[in-house]
KOLDRENPA-290007 format. One record per residue: residue in one letter; z, y, x of N, C-alpha, C in turn; chain. Coordinates in steps of 0.05 Angstrom, whole numbers, plus 5000, padded with zeros to 4 digits. Example, Ala and Ser with C-alpha at 12.3 -4.5 7.8 and 13.67 -1.06 7.14 Angstrom:
KOLDRENPA-290007
{A, {5156, 4886, 5264}, {5156, 4910, 5246}, {5156, 4934, 5264}, A};
{S, {5142, 4955, 5257}, {5143, 4979, 5273}, {5157, 5001, 5258}, A};
//
This chain:
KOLDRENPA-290007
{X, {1910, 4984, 6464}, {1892, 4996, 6444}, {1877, 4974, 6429}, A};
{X, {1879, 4976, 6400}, {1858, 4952, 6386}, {1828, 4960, 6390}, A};
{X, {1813, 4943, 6394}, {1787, 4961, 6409}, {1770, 4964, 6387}, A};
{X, {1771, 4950, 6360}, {1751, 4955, 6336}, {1754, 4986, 6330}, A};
{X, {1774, 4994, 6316}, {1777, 5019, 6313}, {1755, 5036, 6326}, A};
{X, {1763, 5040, 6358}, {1757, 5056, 6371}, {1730, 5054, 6380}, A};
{X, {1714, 5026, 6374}, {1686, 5021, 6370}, {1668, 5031, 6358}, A};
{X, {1686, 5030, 6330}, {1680, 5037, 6306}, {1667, 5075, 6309}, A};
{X, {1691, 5084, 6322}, {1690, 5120, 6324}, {1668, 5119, 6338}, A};
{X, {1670, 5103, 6374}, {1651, 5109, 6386}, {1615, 5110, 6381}, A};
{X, {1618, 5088, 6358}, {1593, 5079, 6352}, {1587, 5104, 6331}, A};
{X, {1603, 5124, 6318}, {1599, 5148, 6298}, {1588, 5171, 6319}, A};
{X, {1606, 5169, 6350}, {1591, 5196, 6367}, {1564, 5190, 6371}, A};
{X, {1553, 5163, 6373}, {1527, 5157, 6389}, {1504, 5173, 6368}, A};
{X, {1488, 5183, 6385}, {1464, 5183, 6372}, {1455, 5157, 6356}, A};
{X, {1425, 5158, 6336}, {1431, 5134, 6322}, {1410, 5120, 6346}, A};
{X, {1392, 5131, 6366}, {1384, 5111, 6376}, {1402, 5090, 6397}, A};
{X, {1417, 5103, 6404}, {1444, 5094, 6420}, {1457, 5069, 6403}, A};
{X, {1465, 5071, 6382}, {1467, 5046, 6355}, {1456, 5027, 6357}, A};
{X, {1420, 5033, 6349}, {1404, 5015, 6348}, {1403, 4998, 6378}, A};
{X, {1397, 5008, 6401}, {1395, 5007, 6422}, {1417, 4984, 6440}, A};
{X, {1442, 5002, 6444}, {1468, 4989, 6453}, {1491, 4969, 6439}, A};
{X, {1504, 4964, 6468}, {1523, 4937, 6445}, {1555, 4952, 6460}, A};
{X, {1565, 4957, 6455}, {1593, 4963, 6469}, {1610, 4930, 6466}, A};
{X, {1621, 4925, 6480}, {1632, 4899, 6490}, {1659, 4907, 6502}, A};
{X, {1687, 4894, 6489}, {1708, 4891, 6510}, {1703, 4874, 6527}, A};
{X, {1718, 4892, 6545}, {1705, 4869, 6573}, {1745, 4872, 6586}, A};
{X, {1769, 4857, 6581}, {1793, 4869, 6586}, {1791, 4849, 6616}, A};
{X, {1784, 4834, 6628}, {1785, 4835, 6658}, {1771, 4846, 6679}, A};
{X, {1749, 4870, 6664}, {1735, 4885, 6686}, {1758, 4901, 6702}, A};
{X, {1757, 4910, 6724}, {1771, 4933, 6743}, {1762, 4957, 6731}, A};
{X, {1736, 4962, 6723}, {1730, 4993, 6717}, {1725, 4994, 6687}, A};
{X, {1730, 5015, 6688}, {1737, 5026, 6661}, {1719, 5023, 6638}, A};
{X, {1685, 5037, 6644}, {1665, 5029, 6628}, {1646, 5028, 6644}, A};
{X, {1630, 5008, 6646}, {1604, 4989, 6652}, {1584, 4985, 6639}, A};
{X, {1561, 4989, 6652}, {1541, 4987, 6638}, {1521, 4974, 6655}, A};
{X, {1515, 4939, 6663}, {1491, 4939, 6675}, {1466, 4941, 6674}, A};
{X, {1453, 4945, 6701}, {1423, 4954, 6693}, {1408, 4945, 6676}, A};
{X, {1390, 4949, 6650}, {1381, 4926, 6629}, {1360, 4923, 6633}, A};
{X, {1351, 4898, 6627}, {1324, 4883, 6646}, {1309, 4878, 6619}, A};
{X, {1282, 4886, 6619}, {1262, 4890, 6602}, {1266, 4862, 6574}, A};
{X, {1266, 4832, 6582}, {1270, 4823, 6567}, {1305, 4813, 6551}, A};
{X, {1329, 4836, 6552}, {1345, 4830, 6545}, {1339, 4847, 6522}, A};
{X, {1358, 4842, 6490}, {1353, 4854, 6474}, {1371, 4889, 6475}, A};
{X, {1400, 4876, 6467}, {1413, 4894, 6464}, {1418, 4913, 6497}, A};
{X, {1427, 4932, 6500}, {1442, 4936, 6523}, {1469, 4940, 6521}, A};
{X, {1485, 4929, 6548}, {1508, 4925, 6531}, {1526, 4944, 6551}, A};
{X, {1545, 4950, 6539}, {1574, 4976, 6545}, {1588, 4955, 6548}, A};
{X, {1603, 4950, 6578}, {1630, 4941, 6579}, {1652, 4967, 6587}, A};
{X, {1676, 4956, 6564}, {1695, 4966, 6567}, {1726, 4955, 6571}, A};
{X, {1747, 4967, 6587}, {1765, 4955, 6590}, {1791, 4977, 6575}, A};
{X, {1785, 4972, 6552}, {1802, 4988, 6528}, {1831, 4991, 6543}, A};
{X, {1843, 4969, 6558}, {1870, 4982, 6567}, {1868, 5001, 6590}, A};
{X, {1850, 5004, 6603}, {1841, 5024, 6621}, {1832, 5058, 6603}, A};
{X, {1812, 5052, 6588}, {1804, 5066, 6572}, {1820, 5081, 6550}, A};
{X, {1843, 5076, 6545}, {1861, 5089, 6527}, {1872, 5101, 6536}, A};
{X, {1878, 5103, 6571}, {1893, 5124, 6590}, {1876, 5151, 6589}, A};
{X, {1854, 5149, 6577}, {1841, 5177, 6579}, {1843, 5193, 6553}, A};
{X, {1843, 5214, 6555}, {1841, 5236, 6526}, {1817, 5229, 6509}, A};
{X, {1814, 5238, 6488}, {1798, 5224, 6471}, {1762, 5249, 6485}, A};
{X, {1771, 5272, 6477}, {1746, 5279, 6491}, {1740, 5276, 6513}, A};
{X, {1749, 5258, 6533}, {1741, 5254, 6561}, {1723, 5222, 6559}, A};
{X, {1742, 5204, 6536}, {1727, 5189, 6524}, {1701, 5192, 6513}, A};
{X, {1692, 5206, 6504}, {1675, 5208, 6473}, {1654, 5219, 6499}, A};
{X, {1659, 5239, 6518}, {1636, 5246, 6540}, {1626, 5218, 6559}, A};
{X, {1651, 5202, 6565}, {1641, 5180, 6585}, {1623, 5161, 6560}, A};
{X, {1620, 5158, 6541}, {1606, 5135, 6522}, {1576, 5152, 6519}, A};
{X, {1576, 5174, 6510}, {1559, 5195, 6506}, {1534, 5196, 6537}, A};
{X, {1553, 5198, 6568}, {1535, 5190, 6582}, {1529, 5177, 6583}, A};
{X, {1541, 5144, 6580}, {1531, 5120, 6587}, {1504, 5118, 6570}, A};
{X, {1516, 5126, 6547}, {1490, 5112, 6518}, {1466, 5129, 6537}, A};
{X, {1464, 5150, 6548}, {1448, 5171, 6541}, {1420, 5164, 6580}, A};
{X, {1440, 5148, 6592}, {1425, 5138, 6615}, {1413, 5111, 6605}, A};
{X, {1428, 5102, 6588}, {1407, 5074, 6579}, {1395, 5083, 6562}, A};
{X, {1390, 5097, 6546}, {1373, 5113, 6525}, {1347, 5115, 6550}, A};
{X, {1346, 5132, 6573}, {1323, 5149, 6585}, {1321, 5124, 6604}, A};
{X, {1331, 5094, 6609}, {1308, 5082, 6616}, {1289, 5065, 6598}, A};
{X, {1265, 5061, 6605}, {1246, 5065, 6592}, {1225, 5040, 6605}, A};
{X, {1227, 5011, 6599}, {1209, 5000, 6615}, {1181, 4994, 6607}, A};
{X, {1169, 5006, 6586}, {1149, 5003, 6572}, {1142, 5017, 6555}, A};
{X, {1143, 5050, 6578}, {1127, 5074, 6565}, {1108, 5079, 6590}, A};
{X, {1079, 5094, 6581}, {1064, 5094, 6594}, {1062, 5105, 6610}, A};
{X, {1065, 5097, 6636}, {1061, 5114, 6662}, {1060, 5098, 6688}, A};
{X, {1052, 5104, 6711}, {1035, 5081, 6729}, {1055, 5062, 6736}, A};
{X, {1085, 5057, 6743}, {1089, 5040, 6750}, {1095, 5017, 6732}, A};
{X, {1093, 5028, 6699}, {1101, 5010, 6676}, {1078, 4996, 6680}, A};
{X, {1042, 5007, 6679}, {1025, 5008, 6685}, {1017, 4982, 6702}, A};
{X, {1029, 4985, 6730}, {1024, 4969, 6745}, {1039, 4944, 6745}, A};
{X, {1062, 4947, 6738}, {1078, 4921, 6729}, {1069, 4901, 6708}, A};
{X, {1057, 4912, 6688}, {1038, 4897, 6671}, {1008, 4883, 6679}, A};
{X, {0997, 4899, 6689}, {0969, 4896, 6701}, {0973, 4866, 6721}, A};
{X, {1001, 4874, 6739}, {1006, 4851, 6754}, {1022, 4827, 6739}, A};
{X, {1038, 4829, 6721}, {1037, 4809, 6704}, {1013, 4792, 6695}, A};
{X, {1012, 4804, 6679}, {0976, 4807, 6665}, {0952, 4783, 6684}, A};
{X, {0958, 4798, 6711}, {0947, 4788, 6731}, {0958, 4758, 6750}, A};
{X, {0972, 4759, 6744}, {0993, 4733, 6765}, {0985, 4716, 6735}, A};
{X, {0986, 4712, 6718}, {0977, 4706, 6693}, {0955, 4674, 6695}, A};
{X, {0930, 4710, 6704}, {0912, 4700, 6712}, {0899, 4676, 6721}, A};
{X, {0914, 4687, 6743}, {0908, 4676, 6774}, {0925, 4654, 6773}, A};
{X, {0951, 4641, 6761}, {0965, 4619, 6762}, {0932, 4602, 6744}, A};
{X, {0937, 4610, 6715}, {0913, 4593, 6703}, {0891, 4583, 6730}, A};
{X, {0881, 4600, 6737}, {0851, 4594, 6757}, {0861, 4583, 6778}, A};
{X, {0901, 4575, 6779}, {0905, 4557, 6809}, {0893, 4577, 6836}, A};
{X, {0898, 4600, 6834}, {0884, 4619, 6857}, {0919, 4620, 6870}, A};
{X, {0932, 4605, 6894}, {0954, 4612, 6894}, {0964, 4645, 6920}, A};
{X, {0932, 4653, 6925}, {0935, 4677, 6936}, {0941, 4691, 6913}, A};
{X, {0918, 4694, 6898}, {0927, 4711, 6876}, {0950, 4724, 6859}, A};
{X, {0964, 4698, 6865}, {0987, 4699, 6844}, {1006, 4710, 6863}, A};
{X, {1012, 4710, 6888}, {1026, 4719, 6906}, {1020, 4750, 6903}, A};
{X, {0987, 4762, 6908}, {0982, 4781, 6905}, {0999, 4799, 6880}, A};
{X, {0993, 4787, 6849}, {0994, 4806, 6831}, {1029, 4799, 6821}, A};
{X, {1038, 4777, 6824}, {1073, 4788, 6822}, {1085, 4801, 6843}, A};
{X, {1062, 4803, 6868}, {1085, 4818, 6888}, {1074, 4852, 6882}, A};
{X, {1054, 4855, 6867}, {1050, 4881, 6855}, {1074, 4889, 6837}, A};
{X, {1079, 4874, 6819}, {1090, 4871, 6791}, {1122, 4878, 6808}, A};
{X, {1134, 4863, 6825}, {1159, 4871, 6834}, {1158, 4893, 6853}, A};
{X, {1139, 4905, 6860}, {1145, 4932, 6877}, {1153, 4948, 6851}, A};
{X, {1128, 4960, 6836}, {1136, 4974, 6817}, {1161, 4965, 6801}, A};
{X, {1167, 4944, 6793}, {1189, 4942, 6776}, {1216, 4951, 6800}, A};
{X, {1210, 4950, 6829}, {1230, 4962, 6852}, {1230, 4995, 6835}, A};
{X, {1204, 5003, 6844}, {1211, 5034, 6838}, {1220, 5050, 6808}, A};
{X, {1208, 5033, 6791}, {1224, 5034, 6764}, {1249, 5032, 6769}, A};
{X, {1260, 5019, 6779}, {1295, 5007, 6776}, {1311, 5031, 6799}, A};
{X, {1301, 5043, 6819}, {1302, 5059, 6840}, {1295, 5082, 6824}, A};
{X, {1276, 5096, 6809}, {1283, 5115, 6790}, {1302, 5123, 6774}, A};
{X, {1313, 5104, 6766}, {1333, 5100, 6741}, {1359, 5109, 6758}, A};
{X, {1363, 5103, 6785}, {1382, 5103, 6802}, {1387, 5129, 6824}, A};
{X, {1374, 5144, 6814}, {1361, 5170, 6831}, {1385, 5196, 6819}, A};
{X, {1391, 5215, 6834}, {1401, 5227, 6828}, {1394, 5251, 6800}, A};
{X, {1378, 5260, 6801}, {1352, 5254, 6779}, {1364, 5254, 6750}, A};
{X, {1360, 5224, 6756}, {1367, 5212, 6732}, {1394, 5211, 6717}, A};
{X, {1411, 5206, 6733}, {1445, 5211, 6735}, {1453, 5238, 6717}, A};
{X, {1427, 5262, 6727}, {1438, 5285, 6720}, {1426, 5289, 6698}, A};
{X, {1409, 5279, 6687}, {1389, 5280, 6663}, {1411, 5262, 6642}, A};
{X, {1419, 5246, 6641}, {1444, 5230, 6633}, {1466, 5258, 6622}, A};
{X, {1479, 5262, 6641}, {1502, 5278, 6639}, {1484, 5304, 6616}, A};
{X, {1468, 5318, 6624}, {1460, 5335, 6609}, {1447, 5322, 6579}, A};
{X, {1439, 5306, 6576}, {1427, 5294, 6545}, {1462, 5293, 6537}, A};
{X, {1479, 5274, 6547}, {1497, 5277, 6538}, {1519, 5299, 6532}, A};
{X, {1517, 5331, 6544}, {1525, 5344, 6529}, {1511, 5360, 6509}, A};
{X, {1487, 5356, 6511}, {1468, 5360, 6476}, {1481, 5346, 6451}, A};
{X, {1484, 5316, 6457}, {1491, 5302, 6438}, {1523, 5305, 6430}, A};
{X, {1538, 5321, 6450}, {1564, 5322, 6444}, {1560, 5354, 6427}, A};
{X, {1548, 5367, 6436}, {1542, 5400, 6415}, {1535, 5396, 6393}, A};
{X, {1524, 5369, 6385}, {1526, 5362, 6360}, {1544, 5350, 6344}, A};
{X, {1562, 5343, 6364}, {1590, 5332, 6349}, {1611, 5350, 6348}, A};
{X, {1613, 5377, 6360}, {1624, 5391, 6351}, {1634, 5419, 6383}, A};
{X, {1627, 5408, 6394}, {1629, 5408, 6429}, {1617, 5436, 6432}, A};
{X, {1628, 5452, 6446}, {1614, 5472, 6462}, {1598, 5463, 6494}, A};
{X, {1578, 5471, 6504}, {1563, 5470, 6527}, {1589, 5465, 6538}, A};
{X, {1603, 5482, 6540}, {1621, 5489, 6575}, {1641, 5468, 6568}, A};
{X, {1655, 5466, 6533}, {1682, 5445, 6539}, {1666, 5422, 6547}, A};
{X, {1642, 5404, 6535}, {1633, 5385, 6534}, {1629, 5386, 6570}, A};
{X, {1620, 5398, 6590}, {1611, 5394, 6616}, {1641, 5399, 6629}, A};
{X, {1665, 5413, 6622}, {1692, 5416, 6631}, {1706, 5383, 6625}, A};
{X, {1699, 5373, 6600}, {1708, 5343, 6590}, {1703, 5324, 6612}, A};
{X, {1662, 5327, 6609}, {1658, 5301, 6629}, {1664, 5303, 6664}, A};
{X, {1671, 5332, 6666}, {1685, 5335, 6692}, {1705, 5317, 6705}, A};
{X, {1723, 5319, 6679}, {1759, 5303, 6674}, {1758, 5280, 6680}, A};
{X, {1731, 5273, 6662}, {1734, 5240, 6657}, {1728, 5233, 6687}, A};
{X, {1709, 5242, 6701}, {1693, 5236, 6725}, {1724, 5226, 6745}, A};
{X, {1731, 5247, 6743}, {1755, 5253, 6768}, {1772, 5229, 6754}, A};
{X, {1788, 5226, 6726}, {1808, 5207, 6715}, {1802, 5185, 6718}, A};
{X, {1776, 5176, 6712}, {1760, 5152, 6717}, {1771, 5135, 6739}, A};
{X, {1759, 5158, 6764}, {1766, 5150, 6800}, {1796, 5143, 6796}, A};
{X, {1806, 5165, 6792}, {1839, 5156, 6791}, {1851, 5131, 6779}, A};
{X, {1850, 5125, 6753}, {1851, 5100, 6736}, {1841, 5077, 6754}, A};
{X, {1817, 5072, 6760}, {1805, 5061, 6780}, {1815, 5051, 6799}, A};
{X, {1836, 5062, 6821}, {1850, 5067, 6842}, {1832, 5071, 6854}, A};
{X, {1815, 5087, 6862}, {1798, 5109, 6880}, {1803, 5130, 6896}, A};
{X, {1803, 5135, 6918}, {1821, 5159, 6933}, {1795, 5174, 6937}, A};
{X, {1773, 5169, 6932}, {1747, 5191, 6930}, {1733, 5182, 6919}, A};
{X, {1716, 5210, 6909}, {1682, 5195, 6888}, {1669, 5194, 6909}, A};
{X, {1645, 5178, 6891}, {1616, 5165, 6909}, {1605, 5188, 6911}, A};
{X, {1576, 5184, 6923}, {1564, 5204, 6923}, {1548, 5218, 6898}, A};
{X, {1533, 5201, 6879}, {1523, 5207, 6855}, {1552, 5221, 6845}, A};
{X, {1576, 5216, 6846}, {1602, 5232, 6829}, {1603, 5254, 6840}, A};
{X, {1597, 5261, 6866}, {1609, 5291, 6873}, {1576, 5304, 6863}, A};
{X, {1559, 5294, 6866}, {1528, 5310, 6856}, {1541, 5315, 6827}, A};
{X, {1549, 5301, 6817}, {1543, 5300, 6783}, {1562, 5327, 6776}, A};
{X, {1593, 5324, 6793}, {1611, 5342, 6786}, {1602, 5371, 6799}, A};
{X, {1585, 5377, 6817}, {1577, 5396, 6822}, {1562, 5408, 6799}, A};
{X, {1546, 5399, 6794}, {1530, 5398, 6770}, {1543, 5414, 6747}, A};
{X, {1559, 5392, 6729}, {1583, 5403, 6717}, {1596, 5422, 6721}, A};
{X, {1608, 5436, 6743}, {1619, 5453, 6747}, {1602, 5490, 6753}, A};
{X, {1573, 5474, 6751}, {1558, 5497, 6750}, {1549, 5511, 6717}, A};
{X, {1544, 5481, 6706}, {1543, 5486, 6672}, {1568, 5494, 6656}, A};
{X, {1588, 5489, 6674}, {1627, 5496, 6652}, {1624, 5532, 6661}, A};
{X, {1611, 5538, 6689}, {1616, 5567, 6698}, {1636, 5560, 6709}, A};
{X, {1650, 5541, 6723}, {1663, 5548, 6742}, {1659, 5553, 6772}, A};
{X, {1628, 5544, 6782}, {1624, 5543, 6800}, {1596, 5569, 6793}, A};
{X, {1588, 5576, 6817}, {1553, 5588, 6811}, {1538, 5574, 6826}, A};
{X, {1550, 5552, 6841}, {1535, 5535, 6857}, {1521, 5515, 6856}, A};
{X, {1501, 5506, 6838}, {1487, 5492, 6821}, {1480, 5467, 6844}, A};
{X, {1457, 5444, 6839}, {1458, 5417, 6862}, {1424, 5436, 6870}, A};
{X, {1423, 5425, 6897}, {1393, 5443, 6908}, {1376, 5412, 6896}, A};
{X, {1346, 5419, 6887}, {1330, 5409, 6881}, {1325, 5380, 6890}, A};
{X, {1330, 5387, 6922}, {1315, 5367, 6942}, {1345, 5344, 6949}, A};
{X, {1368, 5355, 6933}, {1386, 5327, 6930}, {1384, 5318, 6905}, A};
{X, {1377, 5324, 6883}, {1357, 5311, 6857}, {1352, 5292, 6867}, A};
{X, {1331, 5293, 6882}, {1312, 5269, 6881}, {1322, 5244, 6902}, A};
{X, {1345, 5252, 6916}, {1356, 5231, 6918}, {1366, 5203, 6909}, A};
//
């Protein structure tokens, strides 16, 4: 597969903050299909690896749902909106700052080892089941706008989930995959068995 083309489309499904935001990248000696690592407050772009000869083995709407989640989990993290652990990661910046200037070398121990707890639970949020499922669901909003019904768009990213593993050489999903596809299979109506609350927050 020439990967501009299909850049080109992908970058038409994204929302426009997904555009502004992300970088999609061939990546043709990754093992997995599409990648996305975690993005760290001072990188600009976030970037989508893909391995287009992996990635052309899938149907095009199974495609258009796996880019759609990806964009849509780096979209909802968020390292510098207001709320306590953004909060405290700054304060302790802010603070280790400080305390380096004034040569206090308790200090400085003190307020970056603040600054890396929270930036722990920030990065441990993002990674929560939670979050995973908040992903999958923004992303079939944004697919109902491309032309998608609720149920095909949550039956699509079902496919991809399972084809993915397969392509992959995977003989089972992780555990975030079987949460996610439960999920899915509660929003397509094929299941009535929705994820219980208290594995969310896993």
């Amino acid at each position: 597969m020439n990967p501009e083309p299909e850049i080109r489309r992908l970058l038409d499904m994204m929302p426009a903050s997904g555009r502004m935001l992300t970088k999609i990248v061939s990546k043709p000696q990754q093992i997995t299909v599409i990648e996305s690592p975690f993005p760290l407050p001072w990188l600009g772009d976030r970037s989508i690896f893909i391995n287009f000869d992996l990635w052309r083995r899938l149907p095009r709407p199974q495609r258009d749902m796996l880019i759609l989640r990806t964009v849509s989990w780096l979209i909802n993290i968020k390292w510098f909106k207001p709320d306590l652990y953004q909060g405290i990661v700054l304060v302790g910046l802010l603070g280790g700052i400080v305390e380096v200037a004034q040569g206090d070398a308790v200090g400085v121990v003190v307020a970056t080892g603040l600054s890396a707890i929270a930036g722990s639970q920030i990065w441990r949020s993002t990674r929560s089941s939670q979050s995973q499922l908040d992903a999958d669901a923004d992303a079939i909003k944004v697919a109902q706008r491309r032309g998608y019904t609720e149920t095909e768009a949550a039956q699509h990213m079902l496919a991809a989930i399972e084809s993915v593993a397969q392509i992959e050489g995977r003989s089972s999903l992780n555990f975030t995959e079987l949460i996610r596809s439960q999920n899915l299979r509660a929003i397509a109506g094929i299941s009535p068995v929705g994820v219980p609350d208290v594995v969310k927050q896993e």
